[in-house]
C-alpha positions in Angstrom: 65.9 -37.9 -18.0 62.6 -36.4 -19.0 62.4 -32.6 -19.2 60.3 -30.7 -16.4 56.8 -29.8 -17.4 53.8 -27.6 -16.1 50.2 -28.8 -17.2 47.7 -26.9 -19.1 45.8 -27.4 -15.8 48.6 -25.5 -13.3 48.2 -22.8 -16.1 44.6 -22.5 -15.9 44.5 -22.3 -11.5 47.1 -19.6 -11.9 45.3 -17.5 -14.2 42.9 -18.0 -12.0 45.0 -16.7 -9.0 45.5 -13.7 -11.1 41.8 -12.9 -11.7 41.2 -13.2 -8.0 44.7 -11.2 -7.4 43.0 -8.1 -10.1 40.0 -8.3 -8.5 40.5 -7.7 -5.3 42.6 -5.0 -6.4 39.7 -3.6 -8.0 38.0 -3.1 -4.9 41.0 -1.9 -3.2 42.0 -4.5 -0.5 45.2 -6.5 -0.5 45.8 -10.3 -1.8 48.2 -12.2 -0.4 48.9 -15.8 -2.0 50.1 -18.5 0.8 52.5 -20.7 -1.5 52.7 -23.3 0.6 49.3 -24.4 1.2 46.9 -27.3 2.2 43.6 -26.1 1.3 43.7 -22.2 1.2 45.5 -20.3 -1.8 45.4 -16.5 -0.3 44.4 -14.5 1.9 42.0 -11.1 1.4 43.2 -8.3 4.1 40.4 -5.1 4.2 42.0 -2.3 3.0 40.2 1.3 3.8 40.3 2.4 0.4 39.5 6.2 1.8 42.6 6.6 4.4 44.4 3.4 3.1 44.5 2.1 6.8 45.2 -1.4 7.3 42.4 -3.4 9.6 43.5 -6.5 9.8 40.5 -8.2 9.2 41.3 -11.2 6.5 39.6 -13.6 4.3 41.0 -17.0 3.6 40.3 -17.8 -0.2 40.7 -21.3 -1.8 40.2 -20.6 -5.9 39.0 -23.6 -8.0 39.8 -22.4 -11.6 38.5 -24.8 -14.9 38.8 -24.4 -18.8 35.8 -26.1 -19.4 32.2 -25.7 -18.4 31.6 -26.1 -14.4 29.3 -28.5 -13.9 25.3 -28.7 -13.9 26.3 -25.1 -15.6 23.1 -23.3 -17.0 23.0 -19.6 -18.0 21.7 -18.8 -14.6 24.2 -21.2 -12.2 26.0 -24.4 -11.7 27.3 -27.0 -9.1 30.5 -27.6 -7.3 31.0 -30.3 -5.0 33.2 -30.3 -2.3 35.6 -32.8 -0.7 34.7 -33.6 2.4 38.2 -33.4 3.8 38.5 -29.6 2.5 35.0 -28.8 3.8 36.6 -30.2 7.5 39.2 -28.2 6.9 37.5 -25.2 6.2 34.8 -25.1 8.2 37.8 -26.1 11.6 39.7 -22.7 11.5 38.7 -19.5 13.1 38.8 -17.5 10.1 35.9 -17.1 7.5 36.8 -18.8 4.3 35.5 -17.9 0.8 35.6 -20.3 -2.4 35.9 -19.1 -5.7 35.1 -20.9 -8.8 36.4 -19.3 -12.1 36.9 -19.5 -15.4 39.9 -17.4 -16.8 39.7 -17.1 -19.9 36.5 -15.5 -20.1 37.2 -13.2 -16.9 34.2 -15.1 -14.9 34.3 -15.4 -10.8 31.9 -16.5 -9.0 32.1 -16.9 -4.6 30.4 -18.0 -1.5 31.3 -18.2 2.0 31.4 -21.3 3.4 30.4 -20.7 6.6 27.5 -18.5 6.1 26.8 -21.8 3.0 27.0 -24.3 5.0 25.2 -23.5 8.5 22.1 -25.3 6.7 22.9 -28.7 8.2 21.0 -30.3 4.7 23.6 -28.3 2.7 26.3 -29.8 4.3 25.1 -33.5 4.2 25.2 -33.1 0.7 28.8 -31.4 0.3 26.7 -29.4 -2.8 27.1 -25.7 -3.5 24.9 -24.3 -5.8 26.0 -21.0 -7.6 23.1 -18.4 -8.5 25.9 -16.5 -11.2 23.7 -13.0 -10.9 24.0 -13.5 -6.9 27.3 -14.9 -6.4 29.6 -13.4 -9.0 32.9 -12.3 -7.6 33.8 -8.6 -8.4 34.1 -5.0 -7.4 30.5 -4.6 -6.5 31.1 -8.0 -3.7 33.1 -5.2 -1.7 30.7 -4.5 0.9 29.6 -8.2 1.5 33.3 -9.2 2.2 33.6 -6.3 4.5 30.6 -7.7 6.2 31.7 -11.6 6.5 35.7 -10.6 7.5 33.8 -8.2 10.5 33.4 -10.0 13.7 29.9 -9.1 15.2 31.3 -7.5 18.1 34.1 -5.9 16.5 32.6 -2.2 16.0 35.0 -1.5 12.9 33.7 1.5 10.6 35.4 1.5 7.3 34.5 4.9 5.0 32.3 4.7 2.1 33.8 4.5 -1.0 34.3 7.9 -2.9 31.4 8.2 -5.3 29.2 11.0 -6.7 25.7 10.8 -7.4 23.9 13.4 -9.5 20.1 13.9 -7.5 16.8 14.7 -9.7 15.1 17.0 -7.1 11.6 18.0 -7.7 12.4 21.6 -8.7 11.0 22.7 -11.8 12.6 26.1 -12.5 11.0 29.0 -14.0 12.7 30.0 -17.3 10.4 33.3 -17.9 7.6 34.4 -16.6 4.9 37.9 -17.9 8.1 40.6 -18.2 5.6 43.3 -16.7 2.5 43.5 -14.6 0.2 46.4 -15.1 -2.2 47.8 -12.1 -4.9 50.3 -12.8 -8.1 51.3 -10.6 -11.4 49.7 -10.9 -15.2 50.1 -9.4 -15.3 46.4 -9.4 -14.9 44.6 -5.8 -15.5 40.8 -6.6 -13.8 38.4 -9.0 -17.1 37.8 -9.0 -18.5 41.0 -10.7 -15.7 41.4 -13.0 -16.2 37.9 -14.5 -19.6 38.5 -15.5 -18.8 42.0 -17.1 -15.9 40.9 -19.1 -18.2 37.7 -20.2 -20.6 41.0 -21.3 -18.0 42.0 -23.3 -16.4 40.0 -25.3 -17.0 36.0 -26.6 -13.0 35.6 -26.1 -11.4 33.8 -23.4 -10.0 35.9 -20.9 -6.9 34.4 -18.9 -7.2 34.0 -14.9 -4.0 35.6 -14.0 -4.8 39.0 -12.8 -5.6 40.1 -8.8 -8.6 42.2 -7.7 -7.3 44.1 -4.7 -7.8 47.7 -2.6 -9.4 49.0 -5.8 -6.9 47.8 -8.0 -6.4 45.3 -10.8 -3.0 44.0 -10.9 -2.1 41.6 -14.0 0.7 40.2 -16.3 -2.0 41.0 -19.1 -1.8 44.6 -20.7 -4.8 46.2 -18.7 -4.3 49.2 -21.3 -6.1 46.7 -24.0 -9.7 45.7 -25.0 -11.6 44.6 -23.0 -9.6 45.7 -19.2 -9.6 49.1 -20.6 -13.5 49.2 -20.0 -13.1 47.3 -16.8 -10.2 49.6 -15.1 -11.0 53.5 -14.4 -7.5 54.4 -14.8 -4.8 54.3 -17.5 -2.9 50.8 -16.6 1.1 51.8 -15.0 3.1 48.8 -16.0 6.2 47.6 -14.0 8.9 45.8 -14.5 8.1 42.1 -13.3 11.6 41.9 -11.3 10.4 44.7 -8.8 7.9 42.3 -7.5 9.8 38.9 -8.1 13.3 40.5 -6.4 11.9 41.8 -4.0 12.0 41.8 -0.1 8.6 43.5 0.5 6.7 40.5 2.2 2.9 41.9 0.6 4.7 42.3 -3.5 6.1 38.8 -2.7 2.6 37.6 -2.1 0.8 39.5 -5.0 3.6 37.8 -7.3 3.5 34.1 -6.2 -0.3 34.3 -5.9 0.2 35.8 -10.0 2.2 32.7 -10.1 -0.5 30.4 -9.4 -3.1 32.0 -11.4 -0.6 31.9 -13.8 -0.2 27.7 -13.7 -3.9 27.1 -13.2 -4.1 29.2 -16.9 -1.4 27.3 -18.4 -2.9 24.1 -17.4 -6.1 24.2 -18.5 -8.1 22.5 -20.0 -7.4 19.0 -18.9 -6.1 19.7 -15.3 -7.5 22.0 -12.8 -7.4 23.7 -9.8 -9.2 21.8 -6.7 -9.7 24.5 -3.8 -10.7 22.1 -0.7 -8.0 20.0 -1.0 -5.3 22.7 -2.9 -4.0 20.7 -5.9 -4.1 20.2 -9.2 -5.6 17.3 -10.8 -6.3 15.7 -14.1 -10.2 15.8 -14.5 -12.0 13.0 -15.9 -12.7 12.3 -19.4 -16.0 13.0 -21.1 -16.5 8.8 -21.3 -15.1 8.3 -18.3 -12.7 5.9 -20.2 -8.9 5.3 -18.7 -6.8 8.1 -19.9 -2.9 7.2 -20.3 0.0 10.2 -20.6 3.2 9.7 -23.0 6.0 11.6 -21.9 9.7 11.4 -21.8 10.9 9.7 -18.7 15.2 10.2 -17.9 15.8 7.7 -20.4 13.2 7.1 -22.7 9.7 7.6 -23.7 6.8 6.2 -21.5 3.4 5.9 -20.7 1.4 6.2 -17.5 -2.2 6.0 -16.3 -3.1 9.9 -15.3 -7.1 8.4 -15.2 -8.2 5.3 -14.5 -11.6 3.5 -13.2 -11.3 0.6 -10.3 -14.2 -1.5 -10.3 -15.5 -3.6 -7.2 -13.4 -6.7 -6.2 -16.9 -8.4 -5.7 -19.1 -7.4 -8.8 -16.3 -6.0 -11.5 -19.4 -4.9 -13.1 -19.7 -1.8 -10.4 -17.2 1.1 -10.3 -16.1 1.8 -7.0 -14.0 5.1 -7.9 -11.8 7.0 -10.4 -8.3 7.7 -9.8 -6.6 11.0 -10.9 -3.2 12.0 -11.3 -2.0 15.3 -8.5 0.3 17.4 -7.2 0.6 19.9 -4.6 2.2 23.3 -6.0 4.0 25.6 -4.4 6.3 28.2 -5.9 9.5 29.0 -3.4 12.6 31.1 -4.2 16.2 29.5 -3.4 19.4 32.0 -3.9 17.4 34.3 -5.9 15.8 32.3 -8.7 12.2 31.0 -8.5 11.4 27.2 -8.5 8.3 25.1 -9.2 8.2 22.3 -6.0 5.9 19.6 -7.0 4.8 17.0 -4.5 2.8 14.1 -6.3 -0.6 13.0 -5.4 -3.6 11.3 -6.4 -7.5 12.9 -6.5 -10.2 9.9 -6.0 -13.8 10.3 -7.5 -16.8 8.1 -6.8 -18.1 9.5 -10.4 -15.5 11.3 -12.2 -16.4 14.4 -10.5 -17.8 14.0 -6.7 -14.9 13.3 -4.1 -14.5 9.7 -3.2 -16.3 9.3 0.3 -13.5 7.2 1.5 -10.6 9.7 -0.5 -8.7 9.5 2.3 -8.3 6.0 3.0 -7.2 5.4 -0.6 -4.4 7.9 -0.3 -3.0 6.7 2.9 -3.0 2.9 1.2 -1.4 3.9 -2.0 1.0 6.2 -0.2 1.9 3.2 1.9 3.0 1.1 -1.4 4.2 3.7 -3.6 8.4 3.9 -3.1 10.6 6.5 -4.2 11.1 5.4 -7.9 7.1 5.6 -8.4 7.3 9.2 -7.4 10.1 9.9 -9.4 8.4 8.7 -12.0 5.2 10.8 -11.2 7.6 13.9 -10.5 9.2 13.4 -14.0 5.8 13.1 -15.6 4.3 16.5 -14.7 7.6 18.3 -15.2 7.7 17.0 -18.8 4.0 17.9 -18.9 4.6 21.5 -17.7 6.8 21.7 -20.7 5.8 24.2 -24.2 5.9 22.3 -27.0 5.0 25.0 -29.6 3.9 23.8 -32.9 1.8 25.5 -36.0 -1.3 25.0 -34.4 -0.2 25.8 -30.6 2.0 28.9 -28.8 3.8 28.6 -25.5 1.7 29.9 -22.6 3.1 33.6 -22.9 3.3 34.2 -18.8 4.6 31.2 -17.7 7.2 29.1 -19.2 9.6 26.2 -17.0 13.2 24.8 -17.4 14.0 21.0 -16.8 14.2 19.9 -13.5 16.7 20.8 -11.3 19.6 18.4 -10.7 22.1 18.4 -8.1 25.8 16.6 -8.2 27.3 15.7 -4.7 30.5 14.3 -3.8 29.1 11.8 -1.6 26.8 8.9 -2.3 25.3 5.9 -1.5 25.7 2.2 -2.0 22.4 1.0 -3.3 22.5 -2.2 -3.8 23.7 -2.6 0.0 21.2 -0.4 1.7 18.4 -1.9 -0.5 19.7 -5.6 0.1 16.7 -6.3 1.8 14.1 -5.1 -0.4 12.7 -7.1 -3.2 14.6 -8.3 -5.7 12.1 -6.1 -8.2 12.2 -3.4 -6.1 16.2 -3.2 -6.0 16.2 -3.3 -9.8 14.2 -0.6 -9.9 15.4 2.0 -7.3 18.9 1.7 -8.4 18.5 2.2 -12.1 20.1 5.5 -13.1 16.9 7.2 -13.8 15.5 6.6 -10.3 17.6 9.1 -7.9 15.0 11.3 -6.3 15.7 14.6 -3.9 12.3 15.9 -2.6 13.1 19.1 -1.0 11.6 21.1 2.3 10.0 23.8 2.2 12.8 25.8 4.9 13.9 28.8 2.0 10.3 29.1 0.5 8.7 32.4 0.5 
């Protein structure tokens, strides 16, 4: 009598149980093998992984495990023909059936439904399914899309999201310091105007914007006490300490501050971006050429590059300019639980000459609005926040009244799936928004002062 055996290949479709067995597990449902079976090796019951409830909803599963190469295999997919006796059978019964192809011993699963598969009537003529590996591989992150085939349409079942944080960029620059005093003294002067012109009279050095010229009064993060404000003010300059006007409730002293604020920024950005008044933001102006400027700056994960100025030329004589594109942002300085934040809102500036606005300024910003999607801001968010940045060296000193923090970030117990809330975006776009440098908060403006 010949002893029993077990094949190399009954070894290989049980391993291949037992990937499909950890699997599931993985994503939290329940596997059931059938044993006894004529075409259909387990069943997949839907587990709430948040409550643990039971639905009831099930997946029938028939596992096709190999040693070898599948075949047609490439790096990107492979073939697997069907019997047409299983394919009857499978396609006959009222619940959805799955097939998944494996290979063990390198922990590789790959699935399909047959149903959804084979509803092209060509498909089934040919008894051929073609695996994409990137589309169809079988693991934890197929959760969702078996949740979705085991649901019948009219069945209403909610199942809770599975636990996950997410950690939010917002676009909150913080301030890290700003001027420690500000110094008021009287004047005779009643326009910024008229004080311009006599400080030009006095002195060939560059005088900072941030000071305010108001009821007879200069009030400044600059020492007013020094050369050349003391032959500007009338009056010995009383300095304060900045917190009485940055803590404080009094509406008018929260004005006089954020508006020190923003003379403050427009300072600490100059020379290359400036202030536009019509349109209230802050732009990158053109360059002396009028050549394409690019920015480097550190992105979330790595340095990068990105047009702040560039030309577009005429679609139908590339020889003519049409306009000039320059990098923006709207910025408005709020105060949430007591510290003091930097919102910036991304926008473009459009030139028909590097300096006169684009007649048709408006149309370009609704089109490119249109297009742009939440990484591209992101990006553009990260870019002037890394921008905003003192990098003091030998040659250069921070800006002394105005220095920022990284952006703020933000980590929530709740978050969401992208990959299934994105499934029907581009394939490009998917990549992109779900990379772990492009999670974006934009905040309201509810809590700014």
């Amino acid at each position: 009598m010949s002893p029993k055996k077990i094949s190399q290949r009954d070894i290989t479709g049980d391993r291949g149980i037992a990937l499909i067995h950890s699997i599931v597990g993985e994503m939290g449902f329940v596997w059931n093998a059938t044993g006894l079976e004529a075409g259909i090796d387990g069943i997949i019951e839907i587990r709430d992984v948040v409550t643990g409830e039971m639905t009831n909803l099930i997946i029938q599963v028939q596992s096709k495990a190999t040693s070898i190469d599948f075949i047609s295999e490439t790096t990107e997919g492979f073939d697997y023909y069907c019997k047409t006796q299983d394919l009857d059978y499978w396609l006959g019964g009222n619940a959805p059936v799955i097939l998944i192809c494996s290979k063990p011993a390198t922990n590789e699963a790959y699935w399909v439904s047959i149903k959804n598969y084979f509803n092209d009537l060509n498909k089934r003529a040919s008894n051929k399914i073609h695996f994409e590996k990137d589309k169809n591989r079988f693991d934890v992150n197929a959760r969702n899309a078996l949740i979705e085939i085991a649901k019948p349409n009219d069945s209403g079942v909610y199942l809770s999201p599975l636990p996950k944080t997410e950690t939010l960029i917002s676009n909150l620059l913080p301030i890290k310091y700003f001027g420690e005093k500000l110094y008021i003294a009287e004047t005779n002067y009643r326009s910024r105007k008229s004080v311009w012109e006599e400080l030009k009279k006095l002195t060939n050095s560059s005088i900072g914007g941030e000071w305010i010229l108001k009821n007879k009064q200069i009030i400044s993060f600059q020492d007013l006490n020094e050369f050349p404000w003391n032959k500007i003010c009338t009056t010995e300059a009383e300095g304060f300490d900045s917190t009485e006007w940055s803590e404080t409730d009094s509406l008018e002293k929260k004005n006089d501050f954020i508006n020190l604020l923003n003379l403050s920024l427009a300072q600490k950005l100059e020379p290359y971006v400036r202030y536009h008044k019509d349109f209230e933001y802050f732009y990158f102006i053109a360059t002396k050429n009028l050549k394409p400027k690019e920015l480097r700056y550190k992105s979330l994960i790595q340095q990068t590059k990105r047009a702040v100025f560039q030309v577009y030329r005429r679609a139908k004589d590339p020889t003519q300019v049409s306009h000039y594109r320059h990098s923006a942002f709207f910025g408005k300085f709020c105060r949430y639980n007591a510290l003091w934040y930097l919102e910036i809102t991304p926008t473009y500036h459009f030139t028909s000459d590097g300096y006169r606005t684009f007649l048709f300024r408006e149309d370009q910003l609704i089109g490119i609005k249109r297009l742009e999607r939440n990484p591209a801001v992101l990006g553009q968010v990260v870019m002037w926040a890394d921008y905003l940045q003192d990098r003091p060296d030998l040659f250069n000193q921070p800006y002394p009244y105005l220095q920022f923090g990284e952006l703020e970030k933000f980590v929530i117990d709740a978050g969401l799936d992208d990959k299934s809330w994105l499934k029907q975006e581009e394939e490009e776009e998917v990549k992109t928004a779900t990379s772990p440098e492009n999670q974006l908060l934009l905040f309201e403006n509810e809590n700014s002062i």
